[in-house]
N, CA, C and O atoms as a GROMACS GRO file, in nm:
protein
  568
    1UNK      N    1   0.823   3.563   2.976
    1UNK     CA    2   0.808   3.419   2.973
    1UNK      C    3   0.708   3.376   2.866
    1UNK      O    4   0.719   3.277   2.793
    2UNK      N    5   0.605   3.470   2.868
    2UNK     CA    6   0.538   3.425   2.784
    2UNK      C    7   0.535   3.463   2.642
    2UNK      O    8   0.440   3.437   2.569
    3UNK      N    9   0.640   3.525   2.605
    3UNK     CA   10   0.681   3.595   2.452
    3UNK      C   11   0.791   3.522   2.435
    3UNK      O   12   0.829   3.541   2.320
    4UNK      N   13   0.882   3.427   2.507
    4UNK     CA   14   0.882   3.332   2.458
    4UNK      C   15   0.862   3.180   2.454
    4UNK      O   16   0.947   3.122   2.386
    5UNK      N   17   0.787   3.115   2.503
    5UNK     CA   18   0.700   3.008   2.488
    5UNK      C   19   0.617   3.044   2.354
    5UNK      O   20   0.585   2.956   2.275
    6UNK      N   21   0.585   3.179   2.336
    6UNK     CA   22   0.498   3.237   2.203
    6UNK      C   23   0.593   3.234   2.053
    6UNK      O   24   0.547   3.234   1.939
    7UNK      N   25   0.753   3.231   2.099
    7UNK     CA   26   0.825   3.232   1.996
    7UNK      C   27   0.903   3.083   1.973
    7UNK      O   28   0.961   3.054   1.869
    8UNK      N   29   0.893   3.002   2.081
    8UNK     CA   30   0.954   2.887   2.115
    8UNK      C   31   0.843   2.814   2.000
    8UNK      O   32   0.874   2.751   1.899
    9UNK      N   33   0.723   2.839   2.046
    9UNK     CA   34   0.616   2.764   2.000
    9UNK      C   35   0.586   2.789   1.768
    9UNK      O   36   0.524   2.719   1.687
   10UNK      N   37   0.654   2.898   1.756
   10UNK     CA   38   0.634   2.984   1.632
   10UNK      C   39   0.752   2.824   1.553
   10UNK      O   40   0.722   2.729   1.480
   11UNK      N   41   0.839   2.853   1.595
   11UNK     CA   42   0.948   2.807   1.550
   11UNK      C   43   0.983   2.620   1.558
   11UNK      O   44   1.077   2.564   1.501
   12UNK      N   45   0.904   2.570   1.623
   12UNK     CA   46   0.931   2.451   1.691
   12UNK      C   47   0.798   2.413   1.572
   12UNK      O   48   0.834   2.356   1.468
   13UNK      N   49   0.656   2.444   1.590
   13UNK     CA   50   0.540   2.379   1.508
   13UNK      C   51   0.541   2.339   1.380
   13UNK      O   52   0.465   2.247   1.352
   14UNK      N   53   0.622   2.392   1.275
   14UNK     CA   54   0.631   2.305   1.144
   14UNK      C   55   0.743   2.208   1.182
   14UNK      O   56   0.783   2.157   1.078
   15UNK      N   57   0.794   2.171   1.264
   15UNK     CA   58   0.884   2.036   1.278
   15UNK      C   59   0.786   1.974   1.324
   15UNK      O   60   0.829   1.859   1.333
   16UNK      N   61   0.646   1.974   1.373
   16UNK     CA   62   0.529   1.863   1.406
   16UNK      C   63   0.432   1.908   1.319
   16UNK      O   64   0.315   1.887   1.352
   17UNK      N   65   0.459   1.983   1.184
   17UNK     CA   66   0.337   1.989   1.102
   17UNK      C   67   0.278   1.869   1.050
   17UNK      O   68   0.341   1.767   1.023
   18UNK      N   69   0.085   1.896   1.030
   18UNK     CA   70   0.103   1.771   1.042
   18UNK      C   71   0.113   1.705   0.872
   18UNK      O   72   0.115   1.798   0.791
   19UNK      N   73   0.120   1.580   0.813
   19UNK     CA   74   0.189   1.509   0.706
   19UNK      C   75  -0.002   1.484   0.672
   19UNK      O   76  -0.083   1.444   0.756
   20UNK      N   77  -0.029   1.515   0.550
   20UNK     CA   78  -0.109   1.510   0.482
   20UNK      C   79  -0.148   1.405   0.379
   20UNK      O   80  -0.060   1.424   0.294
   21UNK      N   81  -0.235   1.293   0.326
   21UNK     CA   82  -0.220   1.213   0.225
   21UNK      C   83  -0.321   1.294   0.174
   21UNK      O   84  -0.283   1.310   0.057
   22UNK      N   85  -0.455   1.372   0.190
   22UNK     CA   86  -0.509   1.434   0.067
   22UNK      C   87  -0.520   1.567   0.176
   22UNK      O   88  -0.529   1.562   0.299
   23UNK      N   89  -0.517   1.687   0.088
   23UNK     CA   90  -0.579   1.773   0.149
   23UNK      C   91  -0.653   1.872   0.104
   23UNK      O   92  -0.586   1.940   0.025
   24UNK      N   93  -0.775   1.917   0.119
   24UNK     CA   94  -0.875   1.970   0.023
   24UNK      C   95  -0.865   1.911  -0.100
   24UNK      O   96  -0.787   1.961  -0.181
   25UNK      N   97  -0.940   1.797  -0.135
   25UNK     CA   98  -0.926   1.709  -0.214
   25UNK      C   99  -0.876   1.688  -0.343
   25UNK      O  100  -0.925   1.655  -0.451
   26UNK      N  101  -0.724   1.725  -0.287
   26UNK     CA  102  -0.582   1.766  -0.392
   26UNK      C  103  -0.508   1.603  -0.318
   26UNK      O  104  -0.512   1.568  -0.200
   27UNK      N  105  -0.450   1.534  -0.426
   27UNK     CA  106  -0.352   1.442  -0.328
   27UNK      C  107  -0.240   1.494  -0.270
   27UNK      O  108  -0.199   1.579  -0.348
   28UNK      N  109  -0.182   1.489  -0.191
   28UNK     CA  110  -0.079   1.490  -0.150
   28UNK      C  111   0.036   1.401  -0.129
   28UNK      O  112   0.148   1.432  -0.090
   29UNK      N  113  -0.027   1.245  -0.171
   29UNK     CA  114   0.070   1.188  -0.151
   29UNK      C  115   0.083   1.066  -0.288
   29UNK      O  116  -0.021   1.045  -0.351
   30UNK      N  117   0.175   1.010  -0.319
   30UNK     CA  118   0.141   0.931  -0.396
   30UNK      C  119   0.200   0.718  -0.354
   30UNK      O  120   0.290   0.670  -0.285
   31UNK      N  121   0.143   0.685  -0.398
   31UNK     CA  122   0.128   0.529  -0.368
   31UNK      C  123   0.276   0.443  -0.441
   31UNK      O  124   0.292   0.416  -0.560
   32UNK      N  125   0.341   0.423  -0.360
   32UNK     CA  126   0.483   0.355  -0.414
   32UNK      C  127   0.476   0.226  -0.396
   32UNK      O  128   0.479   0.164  -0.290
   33UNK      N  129   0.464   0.182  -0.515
   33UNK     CA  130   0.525  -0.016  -0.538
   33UNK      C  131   0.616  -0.004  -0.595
   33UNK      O  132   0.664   0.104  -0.630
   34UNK      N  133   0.678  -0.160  -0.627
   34UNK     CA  134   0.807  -0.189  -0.654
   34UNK      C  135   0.798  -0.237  -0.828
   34UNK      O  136   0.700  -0.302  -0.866
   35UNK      N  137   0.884  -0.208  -0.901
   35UNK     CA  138   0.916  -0.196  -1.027
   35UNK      C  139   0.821  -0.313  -1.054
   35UNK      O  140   0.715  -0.294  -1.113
   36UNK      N  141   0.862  -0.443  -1.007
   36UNK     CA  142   0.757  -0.504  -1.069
   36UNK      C  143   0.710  -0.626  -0.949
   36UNK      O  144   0.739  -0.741  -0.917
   37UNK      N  145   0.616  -0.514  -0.906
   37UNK     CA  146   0.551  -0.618  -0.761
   37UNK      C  147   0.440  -0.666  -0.782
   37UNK      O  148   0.347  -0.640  -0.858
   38UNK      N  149   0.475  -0.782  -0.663
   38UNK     CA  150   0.387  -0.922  -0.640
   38UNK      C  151   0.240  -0.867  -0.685
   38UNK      O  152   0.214  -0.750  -0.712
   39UNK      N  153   0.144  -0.985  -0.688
   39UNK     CA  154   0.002  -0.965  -0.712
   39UNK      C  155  -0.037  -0.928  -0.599
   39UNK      O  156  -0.121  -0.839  -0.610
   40UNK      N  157  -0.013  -0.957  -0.488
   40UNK     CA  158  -0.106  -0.913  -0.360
   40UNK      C  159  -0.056  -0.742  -0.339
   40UNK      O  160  -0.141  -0.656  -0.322
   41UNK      N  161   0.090  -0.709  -0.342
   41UNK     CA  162   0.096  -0.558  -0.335
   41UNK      C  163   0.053  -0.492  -0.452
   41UNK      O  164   0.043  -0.369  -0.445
   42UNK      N  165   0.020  -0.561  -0.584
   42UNK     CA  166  -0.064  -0.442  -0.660
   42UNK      C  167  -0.166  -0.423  -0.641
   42UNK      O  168  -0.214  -0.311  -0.656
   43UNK      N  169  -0.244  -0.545  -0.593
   43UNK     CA  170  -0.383  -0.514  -0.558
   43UNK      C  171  -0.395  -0.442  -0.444
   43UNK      O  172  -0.505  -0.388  -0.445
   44UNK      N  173  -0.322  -0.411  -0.327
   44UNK     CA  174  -0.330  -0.394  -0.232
   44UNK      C  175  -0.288  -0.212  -0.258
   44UNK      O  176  -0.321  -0.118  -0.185
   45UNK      N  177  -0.222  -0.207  -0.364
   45UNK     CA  178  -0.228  -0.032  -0.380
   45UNK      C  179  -0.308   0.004  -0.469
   45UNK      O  180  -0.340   0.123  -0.460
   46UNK      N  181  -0.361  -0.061  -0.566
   46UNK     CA  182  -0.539  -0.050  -0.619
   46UNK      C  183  -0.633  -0.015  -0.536
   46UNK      O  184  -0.695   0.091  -0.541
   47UNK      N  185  -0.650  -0.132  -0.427
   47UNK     CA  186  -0.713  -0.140  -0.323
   47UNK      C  187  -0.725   0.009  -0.214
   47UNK      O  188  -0.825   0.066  -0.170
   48UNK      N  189  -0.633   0.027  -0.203
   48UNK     CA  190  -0.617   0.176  -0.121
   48UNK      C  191  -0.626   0.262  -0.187
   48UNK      O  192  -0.704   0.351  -0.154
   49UNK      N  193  -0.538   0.277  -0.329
   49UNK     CA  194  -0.590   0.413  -0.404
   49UNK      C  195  -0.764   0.372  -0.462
   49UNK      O  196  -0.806   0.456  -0.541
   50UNK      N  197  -0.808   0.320  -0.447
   50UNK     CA  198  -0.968   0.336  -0.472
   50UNK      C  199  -1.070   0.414  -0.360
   50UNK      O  200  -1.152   0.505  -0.372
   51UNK      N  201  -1.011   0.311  -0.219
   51UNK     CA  202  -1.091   0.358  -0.124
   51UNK      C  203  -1.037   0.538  -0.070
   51UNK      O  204  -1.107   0.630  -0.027
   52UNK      N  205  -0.910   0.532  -0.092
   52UNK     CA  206  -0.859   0.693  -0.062
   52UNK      C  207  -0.961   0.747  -0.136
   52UNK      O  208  -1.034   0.820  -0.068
   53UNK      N  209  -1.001   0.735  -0.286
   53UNK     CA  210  -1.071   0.821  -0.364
   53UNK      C  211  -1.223   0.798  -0.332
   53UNK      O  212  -1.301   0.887  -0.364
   54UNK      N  213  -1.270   0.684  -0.272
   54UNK     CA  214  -1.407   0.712  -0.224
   54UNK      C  215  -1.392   0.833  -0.137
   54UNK      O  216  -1.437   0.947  -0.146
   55UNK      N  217  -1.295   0.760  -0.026
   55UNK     CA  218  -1.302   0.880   0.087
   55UNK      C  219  -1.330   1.008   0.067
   55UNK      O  220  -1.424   1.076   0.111
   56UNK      N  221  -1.194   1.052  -0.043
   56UNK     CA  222  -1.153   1.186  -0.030
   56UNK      C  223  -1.187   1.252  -0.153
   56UNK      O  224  -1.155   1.370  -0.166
   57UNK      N  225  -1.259   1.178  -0.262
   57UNK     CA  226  -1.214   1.272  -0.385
   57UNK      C  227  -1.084   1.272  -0.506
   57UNK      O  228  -1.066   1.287  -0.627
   58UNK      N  229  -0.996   1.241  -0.358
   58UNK     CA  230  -0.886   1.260  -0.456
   58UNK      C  231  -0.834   1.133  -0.508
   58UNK      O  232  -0.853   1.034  -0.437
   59UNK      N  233  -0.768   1.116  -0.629
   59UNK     CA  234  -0.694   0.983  -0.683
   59UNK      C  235  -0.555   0.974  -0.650
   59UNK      O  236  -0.478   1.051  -0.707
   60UNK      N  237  -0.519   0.907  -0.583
   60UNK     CA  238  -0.341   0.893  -0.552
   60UNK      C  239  -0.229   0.840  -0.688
   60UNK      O  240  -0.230   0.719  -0.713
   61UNK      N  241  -0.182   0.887  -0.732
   61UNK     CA  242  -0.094   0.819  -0.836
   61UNK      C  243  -0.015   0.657  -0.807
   61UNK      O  244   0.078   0.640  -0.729
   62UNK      N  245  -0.073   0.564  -0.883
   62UNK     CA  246   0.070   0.449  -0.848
   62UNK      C  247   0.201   0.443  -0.902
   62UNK      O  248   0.180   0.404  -1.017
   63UNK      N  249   0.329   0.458  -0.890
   63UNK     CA  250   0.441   0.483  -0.920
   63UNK      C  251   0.526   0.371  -0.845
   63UNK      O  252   0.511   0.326  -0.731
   64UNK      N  253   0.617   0.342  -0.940
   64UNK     CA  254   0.701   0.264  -0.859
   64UNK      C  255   0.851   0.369  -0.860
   64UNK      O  256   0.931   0.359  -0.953
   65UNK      N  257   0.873   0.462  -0.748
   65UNK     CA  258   0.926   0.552  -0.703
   65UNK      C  259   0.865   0.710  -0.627
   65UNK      O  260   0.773   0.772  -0.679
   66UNK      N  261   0.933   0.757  -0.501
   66UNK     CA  262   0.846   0.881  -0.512
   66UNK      C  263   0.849   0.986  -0.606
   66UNK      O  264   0.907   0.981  -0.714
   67UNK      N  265   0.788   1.078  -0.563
   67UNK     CA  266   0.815   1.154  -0.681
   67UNK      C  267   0.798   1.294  -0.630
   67UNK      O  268   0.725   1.319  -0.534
   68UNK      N  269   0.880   1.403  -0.708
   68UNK     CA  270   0.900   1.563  -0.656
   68UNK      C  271   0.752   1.649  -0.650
   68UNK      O  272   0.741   1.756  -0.590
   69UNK      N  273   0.637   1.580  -0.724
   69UNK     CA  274   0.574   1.629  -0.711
   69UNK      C  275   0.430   1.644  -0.599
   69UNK      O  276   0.335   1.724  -0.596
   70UNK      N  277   0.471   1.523  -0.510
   70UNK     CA  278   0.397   1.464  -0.374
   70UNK      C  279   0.501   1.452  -0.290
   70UNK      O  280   0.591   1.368  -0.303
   71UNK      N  281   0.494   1.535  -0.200
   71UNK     CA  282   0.572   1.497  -0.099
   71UNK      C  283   0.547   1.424   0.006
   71UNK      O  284   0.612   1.453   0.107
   72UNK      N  285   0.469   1.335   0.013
   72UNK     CA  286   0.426   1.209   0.085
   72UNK      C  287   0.452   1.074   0.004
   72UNK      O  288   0.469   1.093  -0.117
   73UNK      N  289   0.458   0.953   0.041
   73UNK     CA  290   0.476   0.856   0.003
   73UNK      C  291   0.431   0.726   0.083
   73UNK      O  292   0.470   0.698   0.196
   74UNK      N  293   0.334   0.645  -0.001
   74UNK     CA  294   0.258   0.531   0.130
   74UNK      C  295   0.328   0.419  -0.003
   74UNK      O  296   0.303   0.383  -0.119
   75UNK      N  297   0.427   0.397   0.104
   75UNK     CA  298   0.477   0.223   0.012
   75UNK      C  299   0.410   0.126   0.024
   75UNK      O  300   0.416   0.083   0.139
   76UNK      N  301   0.337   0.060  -0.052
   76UNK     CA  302   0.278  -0.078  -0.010
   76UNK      C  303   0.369  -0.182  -0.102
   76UNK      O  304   0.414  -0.177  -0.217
   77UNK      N  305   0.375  -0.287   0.012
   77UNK     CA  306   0.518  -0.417  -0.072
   77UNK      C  307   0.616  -0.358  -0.047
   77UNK      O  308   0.629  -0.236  -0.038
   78UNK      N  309   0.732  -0.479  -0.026
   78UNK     CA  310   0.892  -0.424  -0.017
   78UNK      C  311   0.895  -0.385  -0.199
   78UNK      O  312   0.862  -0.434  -0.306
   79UNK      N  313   0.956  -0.268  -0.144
   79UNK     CA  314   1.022  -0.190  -0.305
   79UNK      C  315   1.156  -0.185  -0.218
   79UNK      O  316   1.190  -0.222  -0.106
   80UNK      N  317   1.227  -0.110  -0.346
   80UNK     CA  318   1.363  -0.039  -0.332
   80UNK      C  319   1.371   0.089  -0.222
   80UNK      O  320   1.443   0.105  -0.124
   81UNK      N  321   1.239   0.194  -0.297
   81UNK     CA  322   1.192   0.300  -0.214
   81UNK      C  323   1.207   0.250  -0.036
   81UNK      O  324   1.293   0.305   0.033
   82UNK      N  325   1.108   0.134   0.027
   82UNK     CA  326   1.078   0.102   0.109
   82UNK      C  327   1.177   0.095   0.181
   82UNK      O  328   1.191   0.158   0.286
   83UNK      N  329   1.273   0.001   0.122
   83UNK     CA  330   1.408  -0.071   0.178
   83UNK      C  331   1.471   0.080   0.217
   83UNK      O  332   1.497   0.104   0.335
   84UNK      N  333   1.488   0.154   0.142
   84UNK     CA  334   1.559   0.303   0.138
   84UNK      C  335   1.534   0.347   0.297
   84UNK      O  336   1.601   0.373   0.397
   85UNK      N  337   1.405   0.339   0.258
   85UNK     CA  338   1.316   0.413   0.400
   85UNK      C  339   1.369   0.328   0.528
   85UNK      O  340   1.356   0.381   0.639
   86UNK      N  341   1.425   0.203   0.519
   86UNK     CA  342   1.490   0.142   0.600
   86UNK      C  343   1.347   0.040   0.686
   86UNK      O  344   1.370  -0.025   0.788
   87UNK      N  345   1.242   0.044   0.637
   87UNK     CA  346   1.150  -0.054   0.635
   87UNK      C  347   1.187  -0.158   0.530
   87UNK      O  348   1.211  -0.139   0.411
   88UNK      N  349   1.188  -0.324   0.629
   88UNK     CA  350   1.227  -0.461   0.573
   88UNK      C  351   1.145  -0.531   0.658
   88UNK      O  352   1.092  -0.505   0.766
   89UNK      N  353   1.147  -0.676   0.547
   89UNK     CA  354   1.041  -0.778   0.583
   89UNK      C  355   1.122  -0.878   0.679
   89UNK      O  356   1.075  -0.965   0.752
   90UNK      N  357   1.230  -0.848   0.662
   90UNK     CA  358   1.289  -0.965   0.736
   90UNK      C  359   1.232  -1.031   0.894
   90UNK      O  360   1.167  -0.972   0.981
   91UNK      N  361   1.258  -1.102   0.893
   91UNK     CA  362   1.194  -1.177   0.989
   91UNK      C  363   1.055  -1.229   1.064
   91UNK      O  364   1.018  -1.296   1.160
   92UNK      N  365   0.975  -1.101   0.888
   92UNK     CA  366   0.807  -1.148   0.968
   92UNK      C  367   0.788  -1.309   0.899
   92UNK      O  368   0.840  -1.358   0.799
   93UNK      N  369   0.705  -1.359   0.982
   93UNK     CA  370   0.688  -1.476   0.952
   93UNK      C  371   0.581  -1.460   0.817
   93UNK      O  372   0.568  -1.359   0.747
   94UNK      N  373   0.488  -1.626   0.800
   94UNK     CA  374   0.402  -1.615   0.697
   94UNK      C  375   0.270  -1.535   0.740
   94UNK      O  376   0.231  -1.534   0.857
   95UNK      N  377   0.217  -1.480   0.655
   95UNK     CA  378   0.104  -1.380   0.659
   95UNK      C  379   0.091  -1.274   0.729
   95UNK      O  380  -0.007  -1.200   0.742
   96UNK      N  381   0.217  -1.268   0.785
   96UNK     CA  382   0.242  -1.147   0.894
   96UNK      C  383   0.301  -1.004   0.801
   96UNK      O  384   0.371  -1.026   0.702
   97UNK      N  385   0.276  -0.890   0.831
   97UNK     CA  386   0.244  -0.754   0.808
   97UNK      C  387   0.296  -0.667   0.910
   97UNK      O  388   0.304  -0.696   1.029
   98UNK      N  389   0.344  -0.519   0.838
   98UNK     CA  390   0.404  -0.466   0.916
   98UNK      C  391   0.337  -0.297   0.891
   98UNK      O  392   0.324  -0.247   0.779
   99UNK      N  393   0.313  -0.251   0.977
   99UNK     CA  394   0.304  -0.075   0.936
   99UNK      C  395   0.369  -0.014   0.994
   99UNK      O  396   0.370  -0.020   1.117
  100UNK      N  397   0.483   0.106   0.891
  100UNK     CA  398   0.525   0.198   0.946
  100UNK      C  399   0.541   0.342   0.899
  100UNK      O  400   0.522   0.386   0.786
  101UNK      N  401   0.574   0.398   0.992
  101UNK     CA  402   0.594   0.576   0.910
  101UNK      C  403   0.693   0.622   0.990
  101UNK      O  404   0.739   0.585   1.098
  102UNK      N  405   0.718   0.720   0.905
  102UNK     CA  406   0.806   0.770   0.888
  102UNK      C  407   0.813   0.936   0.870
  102UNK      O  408   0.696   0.973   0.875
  103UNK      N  409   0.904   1.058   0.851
  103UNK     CA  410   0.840   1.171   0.843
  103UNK      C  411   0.775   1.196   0.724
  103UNK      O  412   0.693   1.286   0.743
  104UNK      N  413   0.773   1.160   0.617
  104UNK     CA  414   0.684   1.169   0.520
  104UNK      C  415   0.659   1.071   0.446
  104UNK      O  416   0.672   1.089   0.325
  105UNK      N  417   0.636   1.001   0.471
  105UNK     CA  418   0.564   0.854   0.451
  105UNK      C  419   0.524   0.759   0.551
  105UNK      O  420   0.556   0.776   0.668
  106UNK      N  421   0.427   0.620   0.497
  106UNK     CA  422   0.356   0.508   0.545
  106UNK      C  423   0.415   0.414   0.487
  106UNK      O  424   0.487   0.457   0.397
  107UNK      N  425   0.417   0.260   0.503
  107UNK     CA  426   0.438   0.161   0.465
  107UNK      C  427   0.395   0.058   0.532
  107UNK      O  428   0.400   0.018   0.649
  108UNK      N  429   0.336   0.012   0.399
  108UNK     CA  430   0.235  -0.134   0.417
  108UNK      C  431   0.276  -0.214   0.368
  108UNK      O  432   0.274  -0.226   0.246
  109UNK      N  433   0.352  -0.335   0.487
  109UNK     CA  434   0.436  -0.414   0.362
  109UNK      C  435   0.446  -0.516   0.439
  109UNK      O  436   0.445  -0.504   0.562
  110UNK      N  437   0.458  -0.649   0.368
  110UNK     CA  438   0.431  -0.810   0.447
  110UNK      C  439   0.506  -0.899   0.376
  110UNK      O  440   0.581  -0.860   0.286
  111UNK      N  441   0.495  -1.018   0.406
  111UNK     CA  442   0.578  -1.094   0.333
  111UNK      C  443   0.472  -1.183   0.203
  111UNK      O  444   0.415  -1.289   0.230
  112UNK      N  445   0.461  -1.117   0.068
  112UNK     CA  446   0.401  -1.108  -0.012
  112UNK      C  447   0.463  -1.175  -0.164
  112UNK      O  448   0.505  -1.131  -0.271
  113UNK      N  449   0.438  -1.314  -0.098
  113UNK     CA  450   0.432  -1.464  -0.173
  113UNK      C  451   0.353  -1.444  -0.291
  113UNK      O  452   0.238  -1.406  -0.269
  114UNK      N  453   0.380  -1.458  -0.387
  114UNK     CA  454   0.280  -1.488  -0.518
  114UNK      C  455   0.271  -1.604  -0.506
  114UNK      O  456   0.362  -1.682  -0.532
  115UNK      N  457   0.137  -1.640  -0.458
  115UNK     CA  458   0.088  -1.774  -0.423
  115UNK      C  459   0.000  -1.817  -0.547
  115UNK      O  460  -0.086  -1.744  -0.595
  116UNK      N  461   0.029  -1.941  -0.593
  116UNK     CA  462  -0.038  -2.014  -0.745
  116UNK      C  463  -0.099  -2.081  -0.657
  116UNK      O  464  -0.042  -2.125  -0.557
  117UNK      N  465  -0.254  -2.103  -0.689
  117UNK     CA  466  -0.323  -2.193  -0.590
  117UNK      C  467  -0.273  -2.352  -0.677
  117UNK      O  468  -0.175  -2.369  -0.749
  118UNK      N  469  -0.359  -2.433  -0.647
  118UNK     CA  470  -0.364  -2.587  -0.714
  118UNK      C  471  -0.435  -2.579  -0.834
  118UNK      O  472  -0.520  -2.491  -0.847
  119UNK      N  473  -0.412  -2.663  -0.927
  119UNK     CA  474  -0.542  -2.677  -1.023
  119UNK      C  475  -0.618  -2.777  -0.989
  119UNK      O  476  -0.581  -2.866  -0.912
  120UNK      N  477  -0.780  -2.769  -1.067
  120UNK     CA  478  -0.772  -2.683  -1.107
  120UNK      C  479  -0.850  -2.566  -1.021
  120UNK      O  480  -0.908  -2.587  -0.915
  121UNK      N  481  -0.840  -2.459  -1.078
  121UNK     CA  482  -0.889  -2.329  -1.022
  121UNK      C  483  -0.973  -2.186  -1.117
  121UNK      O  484  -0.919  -2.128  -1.211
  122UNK      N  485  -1.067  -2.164  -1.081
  122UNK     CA  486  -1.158  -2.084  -1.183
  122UNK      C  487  -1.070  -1.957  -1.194
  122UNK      O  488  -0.976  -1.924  -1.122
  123UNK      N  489  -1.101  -1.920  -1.257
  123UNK     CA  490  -1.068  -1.731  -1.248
  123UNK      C  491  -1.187  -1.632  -1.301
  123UNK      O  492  -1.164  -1.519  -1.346
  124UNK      N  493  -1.290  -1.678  -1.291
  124UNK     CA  494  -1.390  -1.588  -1.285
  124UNK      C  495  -1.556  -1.705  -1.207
  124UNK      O  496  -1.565  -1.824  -1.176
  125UNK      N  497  -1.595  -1.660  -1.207
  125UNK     CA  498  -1.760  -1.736  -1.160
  125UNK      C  499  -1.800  -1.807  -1.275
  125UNK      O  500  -1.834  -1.925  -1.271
  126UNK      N  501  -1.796  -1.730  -1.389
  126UNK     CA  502  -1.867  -1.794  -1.500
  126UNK      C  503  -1.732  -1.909  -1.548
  126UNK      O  504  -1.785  -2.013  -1.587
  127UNK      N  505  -1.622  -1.917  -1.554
  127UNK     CA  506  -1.521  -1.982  -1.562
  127UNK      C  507  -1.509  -2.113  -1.482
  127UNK      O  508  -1.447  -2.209  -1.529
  128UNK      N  509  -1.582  -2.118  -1.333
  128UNK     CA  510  -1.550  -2.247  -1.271
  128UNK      C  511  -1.741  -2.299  -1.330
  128UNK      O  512  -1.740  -2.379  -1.423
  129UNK      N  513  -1.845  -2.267  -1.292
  129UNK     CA  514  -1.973  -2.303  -1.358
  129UNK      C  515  -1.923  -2.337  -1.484
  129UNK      O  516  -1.983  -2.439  -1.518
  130UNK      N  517  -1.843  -2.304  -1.571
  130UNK     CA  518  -1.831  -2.380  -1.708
  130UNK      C  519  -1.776  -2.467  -1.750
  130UNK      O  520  -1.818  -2.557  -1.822
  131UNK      N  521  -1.632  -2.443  -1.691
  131UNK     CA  522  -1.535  -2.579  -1.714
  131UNK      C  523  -1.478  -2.611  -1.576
  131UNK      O  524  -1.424  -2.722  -1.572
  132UNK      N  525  -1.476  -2.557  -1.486
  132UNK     CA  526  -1.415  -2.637  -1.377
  132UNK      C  527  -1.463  -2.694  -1.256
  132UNK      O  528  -1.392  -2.723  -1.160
  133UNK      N  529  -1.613  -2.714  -1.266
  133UNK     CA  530  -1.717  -2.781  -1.201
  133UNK      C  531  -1.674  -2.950  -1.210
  133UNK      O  532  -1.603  -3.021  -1.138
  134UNK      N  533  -1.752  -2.976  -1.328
  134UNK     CA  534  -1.720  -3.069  -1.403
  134UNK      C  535  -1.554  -3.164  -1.337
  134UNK      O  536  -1.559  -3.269  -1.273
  135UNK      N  537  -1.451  -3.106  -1.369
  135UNK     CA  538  -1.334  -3.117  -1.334
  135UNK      C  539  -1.308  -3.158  -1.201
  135UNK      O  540  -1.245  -3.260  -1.176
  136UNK      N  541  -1.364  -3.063  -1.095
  136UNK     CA  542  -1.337  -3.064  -0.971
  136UNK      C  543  -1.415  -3.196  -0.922
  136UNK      O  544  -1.360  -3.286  -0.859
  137UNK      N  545  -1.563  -3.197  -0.962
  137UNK     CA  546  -1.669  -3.343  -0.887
  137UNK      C  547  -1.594  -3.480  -0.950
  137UNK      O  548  -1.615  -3.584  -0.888
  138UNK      N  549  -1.519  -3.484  -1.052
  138UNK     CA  550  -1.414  -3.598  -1.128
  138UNK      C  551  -1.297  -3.638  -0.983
  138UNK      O  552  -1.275  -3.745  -0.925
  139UNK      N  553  -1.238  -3.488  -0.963
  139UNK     CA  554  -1.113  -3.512  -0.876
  139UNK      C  555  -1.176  -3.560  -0.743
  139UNK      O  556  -1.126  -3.657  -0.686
  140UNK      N  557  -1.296  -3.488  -0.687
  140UNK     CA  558  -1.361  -3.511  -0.574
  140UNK      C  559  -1.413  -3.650  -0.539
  140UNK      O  560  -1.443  -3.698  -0.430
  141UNK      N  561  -1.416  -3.696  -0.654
  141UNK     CA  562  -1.489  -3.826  -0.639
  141UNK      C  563  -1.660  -3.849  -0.658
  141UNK      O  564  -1.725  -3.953  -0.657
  142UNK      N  565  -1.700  -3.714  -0.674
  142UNK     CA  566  -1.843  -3.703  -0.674
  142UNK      C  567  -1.890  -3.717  -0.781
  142UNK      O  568  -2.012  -3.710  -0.796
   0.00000   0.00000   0.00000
């Protein structure tokens, strides 16, 4: 009985091996966006491949596809890849987000509006202190 539970167990454990994004601070996985995705999912796989590399050391590649040489894959944004994976946005509402996995991959993906704010609008600190102070106390009334 117990030689095989010992062989049951041999044979059964790499079907629950476990799925790695770095390991000994080698990546293992690499970061999939979409050919040419929104501003919030590029930043948002910037965003993760930075902090992965605080974490771990390691740098994750951004690619928009997986690739043979990582056999992991963390989609952030609907891509093609994603859709593949059979992860879709459909039906989340606004600002709503979804995570899922899969056997060798993650996906981080929402409904990711390229939102243009109003003008006007700074794009740096020193940019609204220079010209769009001025601008804004005009519109404000102040």
């Amino acid at each position: 009985m117990k030689l095989t539970i010992l062989l049951l167990a041999m044979f059964v454990s790499p079907l629950f091996a476990e799925t790695w994004l770095v390991e000994n601070g080698e990546p293992r996985a690499a970061i999939v966006i979409a050919k040419e995705p929104t501003r919030s999912a590029r930043l948002g796989a910037t965003e993760l491949q930075s902090y992965i590399e605080k974490i771990s050391g390691a740098r994750l590649e951004i690619v928009s596809e997986p690739t043979k040489q990582r056999p992991n894959s963390i989609f952030v944004g609907e891509s093609e890849a994603s859709r593949e994976a059979g992860v879709k946005v459909d039906g989340l509402t606004r600002d709503a987000f979804q995570i899922v996995s899969g056997r060798n991959w993650l996906a981080l993906v929402g409904n990711d509006l390229d939102f243009q704010p109003r003008e006007p609008w700074a794009r740096s600190h020193n940019d609204w202190a220079r010209n769009q102070q001025p601008i804004w106390e005009k519109l404000a009334g102040v």
